[in-house]
BABAGU-512423 format. One line per 3 residues: for each residue z, x, y of C-alpha. Coordinates in steps of 0.05 Angstrom, whole numbers. Each point is the difference from the previous one (the first is absolute). Example, Ala and Ser with C-alpha at 12.3 -4.5 7.8 and 13.67 -1.06 7.14 Angstrom:
<recs>
156,246,-90 | -13,27,69
</recs>
This chain:
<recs>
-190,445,-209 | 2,-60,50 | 39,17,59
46,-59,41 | 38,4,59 | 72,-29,13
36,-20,52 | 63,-29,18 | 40,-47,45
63,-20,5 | 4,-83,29 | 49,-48,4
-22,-24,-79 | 13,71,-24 | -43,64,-9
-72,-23,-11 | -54,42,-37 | -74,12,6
-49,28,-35 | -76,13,22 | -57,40,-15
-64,15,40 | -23,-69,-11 | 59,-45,19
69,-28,-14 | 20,-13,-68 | 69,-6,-14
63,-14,52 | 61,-24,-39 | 72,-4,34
70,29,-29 | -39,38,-63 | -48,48,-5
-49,-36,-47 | -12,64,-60 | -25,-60,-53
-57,-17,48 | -12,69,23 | -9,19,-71
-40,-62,-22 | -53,12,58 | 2,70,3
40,42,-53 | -22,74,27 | 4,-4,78
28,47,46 | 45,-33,57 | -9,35,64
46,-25,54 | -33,-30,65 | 48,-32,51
-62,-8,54 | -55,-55,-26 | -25,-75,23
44,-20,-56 | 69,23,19 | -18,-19,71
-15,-66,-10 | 58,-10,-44 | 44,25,61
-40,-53,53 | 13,-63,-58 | 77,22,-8
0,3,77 | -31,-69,11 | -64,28,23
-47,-8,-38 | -10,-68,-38 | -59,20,-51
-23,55,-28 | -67,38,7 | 2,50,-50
-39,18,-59 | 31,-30,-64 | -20,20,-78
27,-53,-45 | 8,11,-62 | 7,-62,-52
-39,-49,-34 | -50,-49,38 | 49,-54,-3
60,53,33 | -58,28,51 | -13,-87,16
74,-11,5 | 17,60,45 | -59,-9,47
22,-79,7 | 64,27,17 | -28,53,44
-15,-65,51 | 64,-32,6 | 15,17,67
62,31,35 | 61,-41,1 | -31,-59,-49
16,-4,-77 | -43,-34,-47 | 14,-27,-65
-17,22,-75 | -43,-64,-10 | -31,14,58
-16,54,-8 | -33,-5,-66 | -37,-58,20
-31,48,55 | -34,41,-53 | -12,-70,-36
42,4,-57 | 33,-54,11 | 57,-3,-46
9,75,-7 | 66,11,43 | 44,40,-51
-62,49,-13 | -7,5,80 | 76,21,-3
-8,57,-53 | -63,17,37 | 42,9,61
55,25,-43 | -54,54,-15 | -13,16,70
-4,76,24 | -18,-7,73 | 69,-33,21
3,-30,77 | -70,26,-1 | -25,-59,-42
63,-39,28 | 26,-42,-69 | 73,-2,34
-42,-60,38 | -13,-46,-67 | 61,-38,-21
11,-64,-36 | -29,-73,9 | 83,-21,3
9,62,58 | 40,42,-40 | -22,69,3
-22,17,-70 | -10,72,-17 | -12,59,24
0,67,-34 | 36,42,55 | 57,-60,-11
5,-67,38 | 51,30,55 | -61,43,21
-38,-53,-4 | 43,-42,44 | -1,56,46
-70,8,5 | -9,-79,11 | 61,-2,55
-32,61,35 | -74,-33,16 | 26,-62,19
53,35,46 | -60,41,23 | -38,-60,16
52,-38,41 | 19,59,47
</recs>
């Protein structure tokens, strides 16, 4: 039997969950607690409770406006073509947004934009590998599977950050 950890924190977006093992971070979704993936990954884990871990503390420094990246250990768990989409992603800085296109012409498939959103549709490490920052060529926000007021939120609260 695997054993992961959960924590959780309540932010201005809503209550956000994580869940880690020994090795790193592997799932932090907001406003659901994420059984499909959970049972997918790792159908016969015990969930121990753990409200004092790099994870949870560097969630609390980004939702304060400390902290601007993330140095944690990450396990990603996809295809290659999710792991290349969510690593591009993973370099968009704090604050900027990127595009679909350009994103998938990062990982040099160039015309792949509505696979890069169902990659990022697919993505379990939410803020953590940061897709509220890829919107569309046009500006408009696309989507975002926590919802696009979230979204909005997340977007309005790094630039805000970066202008105090």
């Amino acid at each position: 039997m695997k054993i992961l950890y959960k924590s959780e924190l309540y932010s201005f977006i809503g209550n956000i969950c994580l869940f880690f093992n020994k090795k790193g971070l592997l799932n932090v979704s907001i406003n659901t607690y994420n059984n499909k993936w959970i049972d997918k990954f790792f159908p016969d884990a015990f969930i121990k409770p753990s409200n004092d871990n790099i994870f949870l503390t560097q969630l609390k420094e980004y939702f304060s406006g400390l902290r601007k990246e993330f140095d944690l250990q990450i396990i990603l768990l996809g295809s290659k073509f999710q792991k290349d989409v969510w690593k591009s992603v993973s370099k968009i800085p704090f604050g900027e947004t990127m595009s679909y296109i350009e994103v998938a012409r990062n990982i040099n498939w160039k015309s792949a934009q509505r696979a890069v959103g169902n990659a990022l549709g697919k993505n379990h490490l939410l803020i953590v590998v940061p897709c509220h920052r890829v919107i569309k060529s046009n500006g408009n926000m696309g989507g975002f599977s926590a919802g696009i007021e979230v979204k909005k939120k997340l977007l309005a609260f790094e630039k805000e950050i970066l202008n105090d």
